[in-house]
PyMOL commands that place a pseudoatom at each C-alpha (Angstrom):
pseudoatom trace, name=CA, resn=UNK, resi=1, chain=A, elem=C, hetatm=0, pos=[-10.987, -16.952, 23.953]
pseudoatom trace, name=CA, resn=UNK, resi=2, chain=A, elem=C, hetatm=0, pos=[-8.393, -15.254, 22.291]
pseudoatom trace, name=CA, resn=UNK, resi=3, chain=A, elem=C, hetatm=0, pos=[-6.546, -12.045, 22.610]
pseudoatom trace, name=CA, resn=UNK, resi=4, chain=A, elem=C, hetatm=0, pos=[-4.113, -9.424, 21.504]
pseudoatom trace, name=CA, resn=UNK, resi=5, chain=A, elem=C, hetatm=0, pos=[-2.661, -6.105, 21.864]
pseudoatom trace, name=CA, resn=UNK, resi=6, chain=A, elem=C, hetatm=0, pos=[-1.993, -3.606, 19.547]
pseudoatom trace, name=CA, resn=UNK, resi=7, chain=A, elem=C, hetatm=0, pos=[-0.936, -0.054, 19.242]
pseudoatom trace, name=CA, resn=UNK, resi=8, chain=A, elem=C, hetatm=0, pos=[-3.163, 2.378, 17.151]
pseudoatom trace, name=CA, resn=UNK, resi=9, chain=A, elem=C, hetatm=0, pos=[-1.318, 4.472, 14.450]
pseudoatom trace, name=CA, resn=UNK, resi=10, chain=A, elem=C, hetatm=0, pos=[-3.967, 5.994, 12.901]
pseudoatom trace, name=CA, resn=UNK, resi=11, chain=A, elem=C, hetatm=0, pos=[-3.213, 9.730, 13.308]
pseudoatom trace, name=CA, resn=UNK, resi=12, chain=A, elem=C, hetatm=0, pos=[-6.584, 10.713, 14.413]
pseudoatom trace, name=CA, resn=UNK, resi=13, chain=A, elem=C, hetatm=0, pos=[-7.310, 7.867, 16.096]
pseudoatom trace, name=CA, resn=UNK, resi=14, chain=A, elem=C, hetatm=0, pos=[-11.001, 5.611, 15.699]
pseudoatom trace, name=CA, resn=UNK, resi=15, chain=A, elem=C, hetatm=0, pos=[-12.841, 8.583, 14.820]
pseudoatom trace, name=CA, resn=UNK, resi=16, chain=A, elem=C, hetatm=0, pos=[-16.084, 7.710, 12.065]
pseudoatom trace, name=CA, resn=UNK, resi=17, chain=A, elem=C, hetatm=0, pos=[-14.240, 5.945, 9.231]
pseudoatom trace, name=CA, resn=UNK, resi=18, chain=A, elem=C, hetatm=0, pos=[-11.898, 3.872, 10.849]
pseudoatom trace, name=CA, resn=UNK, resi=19, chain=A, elem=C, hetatm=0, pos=[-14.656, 2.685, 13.565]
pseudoatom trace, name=CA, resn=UNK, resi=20, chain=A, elem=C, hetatm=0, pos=[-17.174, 1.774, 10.765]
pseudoatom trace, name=CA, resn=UNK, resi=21, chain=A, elem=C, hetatm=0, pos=[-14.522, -0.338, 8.841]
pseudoatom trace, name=CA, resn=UNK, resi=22, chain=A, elem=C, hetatm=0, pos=[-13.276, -1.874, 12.394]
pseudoatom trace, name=CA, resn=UNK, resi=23, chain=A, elem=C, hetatm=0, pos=[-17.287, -2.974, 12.871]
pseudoatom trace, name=CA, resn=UNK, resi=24, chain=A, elem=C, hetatm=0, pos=[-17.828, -3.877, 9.217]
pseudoatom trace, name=CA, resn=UNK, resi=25, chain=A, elem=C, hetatm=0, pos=[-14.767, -6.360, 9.928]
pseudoatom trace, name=CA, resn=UNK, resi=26, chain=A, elem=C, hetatm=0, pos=[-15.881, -7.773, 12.999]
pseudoatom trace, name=CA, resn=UNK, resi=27, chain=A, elem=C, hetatm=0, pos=[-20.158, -8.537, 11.843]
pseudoatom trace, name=CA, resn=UNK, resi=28, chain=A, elem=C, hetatm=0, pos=[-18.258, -11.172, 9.158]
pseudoatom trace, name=CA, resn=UNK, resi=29, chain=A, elem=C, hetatm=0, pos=[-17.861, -13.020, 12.094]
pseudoatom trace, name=CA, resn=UNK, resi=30, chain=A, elem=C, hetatm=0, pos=[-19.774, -15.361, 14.669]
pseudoatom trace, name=CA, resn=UNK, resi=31, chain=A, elem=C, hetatm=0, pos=[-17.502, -15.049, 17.355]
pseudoatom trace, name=CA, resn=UNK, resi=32, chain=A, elem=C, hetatm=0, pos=[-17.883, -11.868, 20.370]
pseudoatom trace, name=CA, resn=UNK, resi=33, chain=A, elem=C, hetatm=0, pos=[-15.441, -9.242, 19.403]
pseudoatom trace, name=CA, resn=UNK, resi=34, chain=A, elem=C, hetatm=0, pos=[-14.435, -6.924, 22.094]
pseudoatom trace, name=CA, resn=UNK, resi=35, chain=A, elem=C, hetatm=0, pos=[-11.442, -4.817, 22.639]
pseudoatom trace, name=CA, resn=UNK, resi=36, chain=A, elem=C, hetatm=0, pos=[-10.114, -2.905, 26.099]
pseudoatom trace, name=CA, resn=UNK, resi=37, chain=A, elem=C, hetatm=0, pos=[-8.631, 0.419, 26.855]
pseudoatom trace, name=CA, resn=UNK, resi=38, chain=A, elem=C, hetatm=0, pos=[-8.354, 1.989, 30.299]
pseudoatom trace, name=CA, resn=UNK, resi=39, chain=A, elem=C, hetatm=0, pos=[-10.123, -0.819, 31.620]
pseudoatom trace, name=CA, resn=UNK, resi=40, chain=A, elem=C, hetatm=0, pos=[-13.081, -0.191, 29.818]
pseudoatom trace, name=CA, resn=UNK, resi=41, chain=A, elem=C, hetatm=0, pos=[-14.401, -3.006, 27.420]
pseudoatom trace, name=CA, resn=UNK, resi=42, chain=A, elem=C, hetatm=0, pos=[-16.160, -2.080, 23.955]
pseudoatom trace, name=CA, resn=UNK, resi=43, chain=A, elem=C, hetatm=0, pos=[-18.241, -3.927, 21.564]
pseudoatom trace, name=CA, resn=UNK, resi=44, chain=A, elem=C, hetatm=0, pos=[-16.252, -3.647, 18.492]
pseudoatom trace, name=CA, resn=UNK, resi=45, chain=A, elem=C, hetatm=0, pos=[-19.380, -4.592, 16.308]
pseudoatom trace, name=CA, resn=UNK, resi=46, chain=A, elem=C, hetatm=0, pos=[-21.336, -1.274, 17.746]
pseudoatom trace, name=CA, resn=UNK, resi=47, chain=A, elem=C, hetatm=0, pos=[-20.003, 1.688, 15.772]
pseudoatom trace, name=CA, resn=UNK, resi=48, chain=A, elem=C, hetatm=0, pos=[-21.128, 4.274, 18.773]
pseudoatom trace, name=CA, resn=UNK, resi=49, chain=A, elem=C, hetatm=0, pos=[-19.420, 1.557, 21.415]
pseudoatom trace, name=CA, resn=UNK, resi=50, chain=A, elem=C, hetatm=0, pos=[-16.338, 2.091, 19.170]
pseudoatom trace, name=CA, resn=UNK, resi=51, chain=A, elem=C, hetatm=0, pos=[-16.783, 5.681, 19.173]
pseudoatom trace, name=CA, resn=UNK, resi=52, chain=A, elem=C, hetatm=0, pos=[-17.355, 5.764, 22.652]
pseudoatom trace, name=CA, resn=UNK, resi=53, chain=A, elem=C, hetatm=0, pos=[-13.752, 4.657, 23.359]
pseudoatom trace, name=CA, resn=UNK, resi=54, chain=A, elem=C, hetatm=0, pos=[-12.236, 7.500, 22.592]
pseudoatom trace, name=CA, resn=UNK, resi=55, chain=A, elem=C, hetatm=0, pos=[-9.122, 5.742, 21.017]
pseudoatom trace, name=CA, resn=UNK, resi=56, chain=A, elem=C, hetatm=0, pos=[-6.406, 8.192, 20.153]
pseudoatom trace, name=CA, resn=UNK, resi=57, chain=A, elem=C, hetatm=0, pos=[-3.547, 7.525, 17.858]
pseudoatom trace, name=CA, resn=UNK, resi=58, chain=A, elem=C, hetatm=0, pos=[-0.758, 5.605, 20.066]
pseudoatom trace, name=CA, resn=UNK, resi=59, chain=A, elem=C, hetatm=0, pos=[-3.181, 4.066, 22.674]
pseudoatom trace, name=CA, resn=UNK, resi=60, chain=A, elem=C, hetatm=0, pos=[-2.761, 0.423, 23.172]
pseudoatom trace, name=CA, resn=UNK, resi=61, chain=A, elem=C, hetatm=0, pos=[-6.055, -1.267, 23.123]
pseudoatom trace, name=CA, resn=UNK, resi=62, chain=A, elem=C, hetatm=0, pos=[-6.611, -5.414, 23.678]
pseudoatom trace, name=CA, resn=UNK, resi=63, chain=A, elem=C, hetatm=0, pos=[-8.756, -6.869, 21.098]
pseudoatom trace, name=CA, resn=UNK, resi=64, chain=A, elem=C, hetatm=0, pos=[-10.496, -10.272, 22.523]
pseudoatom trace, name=CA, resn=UNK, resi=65, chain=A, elem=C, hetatm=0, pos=[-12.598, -12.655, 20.318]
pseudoatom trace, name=CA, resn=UNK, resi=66, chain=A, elem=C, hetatm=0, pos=[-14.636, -15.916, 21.936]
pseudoatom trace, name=CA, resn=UNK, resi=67, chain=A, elem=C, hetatm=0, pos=[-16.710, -18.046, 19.642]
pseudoatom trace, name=CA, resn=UNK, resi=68, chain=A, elem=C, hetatm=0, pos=[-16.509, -20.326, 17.029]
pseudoatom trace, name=CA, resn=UNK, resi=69, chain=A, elem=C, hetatm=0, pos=[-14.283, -18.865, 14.733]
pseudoatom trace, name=CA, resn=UNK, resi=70, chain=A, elem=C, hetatm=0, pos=[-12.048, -16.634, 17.470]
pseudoatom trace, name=CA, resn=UNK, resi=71, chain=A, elem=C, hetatm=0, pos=[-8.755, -17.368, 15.629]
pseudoatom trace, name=CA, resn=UNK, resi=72, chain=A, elem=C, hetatm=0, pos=[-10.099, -16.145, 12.382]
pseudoatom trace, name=CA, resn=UNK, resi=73, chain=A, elem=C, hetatm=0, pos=[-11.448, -12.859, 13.604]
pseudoatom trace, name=CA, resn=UNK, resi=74, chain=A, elem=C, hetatm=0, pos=[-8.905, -12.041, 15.843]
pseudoatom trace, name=CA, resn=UNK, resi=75, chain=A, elem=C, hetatm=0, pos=[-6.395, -12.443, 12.569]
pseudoatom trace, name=CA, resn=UNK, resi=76, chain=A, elem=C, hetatm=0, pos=[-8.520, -10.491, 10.569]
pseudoatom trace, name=CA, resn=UNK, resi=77, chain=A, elem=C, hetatm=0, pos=[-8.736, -7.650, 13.118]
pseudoatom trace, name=CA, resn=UNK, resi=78, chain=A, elem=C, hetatm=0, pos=[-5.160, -7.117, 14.069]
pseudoatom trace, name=CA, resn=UNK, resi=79, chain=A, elem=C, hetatm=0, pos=[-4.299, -6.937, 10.108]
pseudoatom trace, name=CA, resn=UNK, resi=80, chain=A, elem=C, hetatm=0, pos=[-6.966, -4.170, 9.554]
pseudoatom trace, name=CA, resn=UNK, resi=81, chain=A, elem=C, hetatm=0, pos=[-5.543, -2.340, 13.015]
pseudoatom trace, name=CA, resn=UNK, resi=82, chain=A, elem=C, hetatm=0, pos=[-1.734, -2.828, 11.985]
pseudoatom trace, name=CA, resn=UNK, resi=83, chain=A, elem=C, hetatm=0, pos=[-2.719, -1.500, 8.717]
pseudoatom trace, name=CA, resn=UNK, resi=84, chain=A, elem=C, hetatm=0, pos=[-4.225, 1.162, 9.621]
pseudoatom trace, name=CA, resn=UNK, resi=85, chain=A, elem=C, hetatm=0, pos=[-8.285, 0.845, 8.566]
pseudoatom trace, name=CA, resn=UNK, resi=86, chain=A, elem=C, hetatm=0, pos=[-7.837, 1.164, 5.263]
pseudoatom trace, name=CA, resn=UNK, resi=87, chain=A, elem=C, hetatm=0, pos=[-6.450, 5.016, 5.957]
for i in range(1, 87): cmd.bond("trace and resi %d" % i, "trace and resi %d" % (i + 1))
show_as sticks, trace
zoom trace
């Protein structure tokens, strides 16, 4: 298992777009992709898990991956958050 923090700077947060392209990321992989916030943990290949968060722009959420190919995902995830989801 790997893991990894990072700060949201997406102004409005993981509202619909950014939370579809966040899950779209994660199903290209094999591994379990989960990430924490107030110690709640979300599925971060379920768009209404995602949703359900409630991440807001400057929260600090962990992203964990376990599986096969955890070091892959867990790259490819952090890029999309540091760069914002595409927004």
């Amino acid at each position: 298992m790997v893991s990894r923090k990072v700060q949201i700077k997406n102004p409005t947060g993981l509202h619909l777009r950014p939370a579809g392209e966040l899950c779209k990321e994660a199903m290209l992989f094999k591994s379990k992709i989960t990430f924490e916030h107030d110690n709640t943990i979300s599925n971060a290949k379920s768009v209404l898990s995602v949703l359900g968060a409630c991440i807001k722009c400057g929260d600090v959420i962990t992203f964990k991956c376990e599986g096969e190919d955890e070091q892959e995902a867990l790259k490819a995830i952090i890029k999309l958050a540091e760069n914002g989801f595409g927004e």
